[in-house]
Steps between C-alpha positions, in 0.01 A plus 500: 500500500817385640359376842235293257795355367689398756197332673536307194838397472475407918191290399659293248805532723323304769335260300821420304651431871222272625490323189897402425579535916233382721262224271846303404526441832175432674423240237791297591375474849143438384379767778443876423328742773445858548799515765756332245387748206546766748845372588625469156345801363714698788819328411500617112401844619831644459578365199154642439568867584838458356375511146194740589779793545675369196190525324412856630868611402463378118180692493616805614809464249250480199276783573789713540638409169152538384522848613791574332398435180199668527688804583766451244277367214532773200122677411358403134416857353275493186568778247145662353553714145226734469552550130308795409372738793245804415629833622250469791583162621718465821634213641686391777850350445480247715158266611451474870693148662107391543435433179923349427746688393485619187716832363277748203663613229434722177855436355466308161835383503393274807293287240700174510568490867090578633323251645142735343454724253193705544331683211258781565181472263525803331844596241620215498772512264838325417427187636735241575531246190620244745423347864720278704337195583514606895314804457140664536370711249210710657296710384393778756123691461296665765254647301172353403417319201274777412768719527757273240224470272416871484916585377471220272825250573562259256515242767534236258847582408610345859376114457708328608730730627479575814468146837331686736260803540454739804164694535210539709364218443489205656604256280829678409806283579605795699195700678548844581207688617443829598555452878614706774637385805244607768804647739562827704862577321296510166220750613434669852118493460469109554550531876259808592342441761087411443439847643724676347423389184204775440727809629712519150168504267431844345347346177214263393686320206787554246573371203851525277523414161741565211316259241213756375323205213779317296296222556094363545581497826657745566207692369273336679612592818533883429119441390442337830658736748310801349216302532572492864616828558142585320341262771673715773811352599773723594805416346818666457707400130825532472740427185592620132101431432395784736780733483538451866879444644574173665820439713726225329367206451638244739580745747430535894346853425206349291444239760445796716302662242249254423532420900288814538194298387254261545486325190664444203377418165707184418398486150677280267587597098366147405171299583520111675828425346596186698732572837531829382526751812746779497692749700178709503340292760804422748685816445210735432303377798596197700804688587414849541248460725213493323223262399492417130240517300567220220365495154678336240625180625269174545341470808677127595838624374480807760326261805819267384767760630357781718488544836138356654203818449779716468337622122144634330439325210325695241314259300303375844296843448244474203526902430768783589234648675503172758900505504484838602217509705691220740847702503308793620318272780875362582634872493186579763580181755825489609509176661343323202819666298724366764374150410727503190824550696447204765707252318828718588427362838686227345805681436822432691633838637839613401474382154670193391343202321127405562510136414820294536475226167458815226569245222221251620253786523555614106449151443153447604464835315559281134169261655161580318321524894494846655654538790459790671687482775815482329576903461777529771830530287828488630735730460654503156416755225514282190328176487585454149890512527494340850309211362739492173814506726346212706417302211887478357607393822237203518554444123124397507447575107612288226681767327553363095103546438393798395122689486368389163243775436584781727164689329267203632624498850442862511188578276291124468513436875322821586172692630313567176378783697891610537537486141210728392675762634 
């Protein structure tokens, strides 16, 4: 960059020369030559070179005071208020320099002074009767609409309270999906080696679930599994359903569990509700080593984020006989079972981030097209608040509107499908 600009300045340096030094004079003569430019052009070299150093002096003076006010320069912190937090949310206190920086807090008194206050969906009570005119309201669900609908929220009582939302979905002013970043520091199994991969497998498939028919769905998926266990799969179940001890969720030991098998029924507790895909599929399988066996979400909302053939997707079989028939086959041929762990080839080793822009990659999330390809994450654990603390920084949103209906973003832009159950 600098030796660009210098050519520059000696460029119009030398042109400046020939024009005010050497053309005044030939022109008085009449007569101008190749030998006389030369001549001249030699004589106003000094002068020349004089101000190329003085030049390269004033440019090193500015990028070192440049540098010292980068280094000096104080760091904007945004303040988030999570206003009400269920007993078995956790959250970090601070959001990775990625995404800004941004400082969490659950401490009411903070109200005035945050930047964000984020309401979880469910007991919300005491609300603020006020908002400064610099602040985001948002409200904060990760559940489905099927889900909301089935506990009954008067959503209604929130128009026109809240300015942004942040959910699943796409359209949220702040999207936070279920992802997981695809790296080794989150879970060991994402860098066994192809033949390796076979040597930890003691089981066919498992299957843990704590939801035993609250919902259709719900429901419908214990009706579905016994169907296949009737069919002949062998599957393991785990949870408060089956009486069967679990480790912890969240924890490395059921990683390792569920590690122990080839598949895992990635079943969702609601049907097609739009960008709905949970920790069941990342957690559950991507991560522990296994290959998921989806049912639940929409087949373009799963193609959207998941790694390329990395997933069975139930509804492609026309029976449970067929579904099962086809793990059994994959259970009986290694290499075609291998087949579903070729995109880690992909995967940098080490851990650390797999794509450098993350924020451009959620982006072309929002677009109707499914993209496939974009299921490398990089490494940050909460989309939603990394893409809330980015959005105070850029100050993107017009922040004195507010969501008019809250209930018809949520319920009238929906899967009927979703809704029936």
């Amino acid at each position: 960059m600098r030796g660009s600009t210098l050519y520059r300045v000696l460029v119009v340096i030398t042109v400046t020369s020939f024009l005010y030094f050497v053309l005044p004079r030939q022109y008085e003569d009449g007569i101008i030559t190749a030998s006389d430019i030369a001549q001249e052009i030699e004589k106003v070299q000094p002068k020349q070179d004089s101000l190329i150093e003085e030049m390269v002096d004033l440019t090193r003076t500015a990028t070192a005071e440049r540098s010292v006010l980068a280094t000096t320069s104080p760091i904007v912190r945004k303040t988030l208020l999570i206003w009400n937090v269920p007993p078995t949310v956790t959250y970090a206190k601070t959001i990775d320099e990625k995404c800004g920086h941004c400082d969490v807090t659950d401490d009411r008194t903070l109200l005035n002074s945050s930047d964000a206050v984020v309401f979880h969906y469910r007991k919300i009570e005491e609300l603020p009767e006020t908002r400064k005119s610099d602040q985001l309201f948002v409200w904060l669900c990760r559940e489905s609409p099927a889900t909301t609908k089935l506990l009954n929220l008067r959503l209604e009582r929130y128009d026109n309270y809240f300015n942004a939302t942040m959910t699943h979905r796409r359209e949220s002013e702040i999207f936070s999906p279920y992802l997981r970043p695809l790296t080794e520091d989150v879970s060991p199994f994402l860098h066994v080696e192809r033949d390796m991969i076979l040597k930890s497998k003691r089981g066919l498939a498992a299957w843990v679930v704590s939801n035993c028919g609250t919902s259709k769905s719900a429901t419908v998926r214990l009706l579905y599994v016994s169907s296949l266990k009737k069919a002949g799969l062998r599957v393991e179940r785990f949870g408060k359903c089956f009486n069967q001890e679990f480790p912890p969720y969240r924890s490395m030991e059921a990683i390792k569990k569920l590690n122990e098998y080839k598949f895992y029924l990635a079943f969702e507790n609601s049907y097609h509700c739009r960008d709905y895909v949970s920790e069941k599929f990342w957690k559950n399988g991507i991560l522990s080593g296994t290959v998921p066996v989806v049912w639940g979400p929409h087949k373009d909302d799963i193609l959207r984020i998941a790694p390329p053939k990395s997933f069975i997707y139930a509804e492609d079989f026309d029976s449970p006989q067929k579904l099962v028939n086809y793990l059994n086959f994959l259970d009986k041929n290694d290499e075609e079972y291998l087949k579903f762990f070729d995109w880690r080839r992909n995967l940098p080793k080490g851990g650390g981030s797999l794509y450098i822009n993350q924020a451009v990659r959620i982006d072309e999330m929002r677009r109707p097209k499914i993209k496939p390809t974009n299921w490398m994450l990089d490494g940050i654990t909460d989309y939603g608040y990394c893409e809330l603390c980015r959005t105070l920084h850029s100050n993107r949103m017009h922040r004195t509107s507010t969501i008019p209906s809250l209930n018809e973003f949520w319920y009238d832009h929906e899967r009927a499908e979703c809704l029936k159950t």
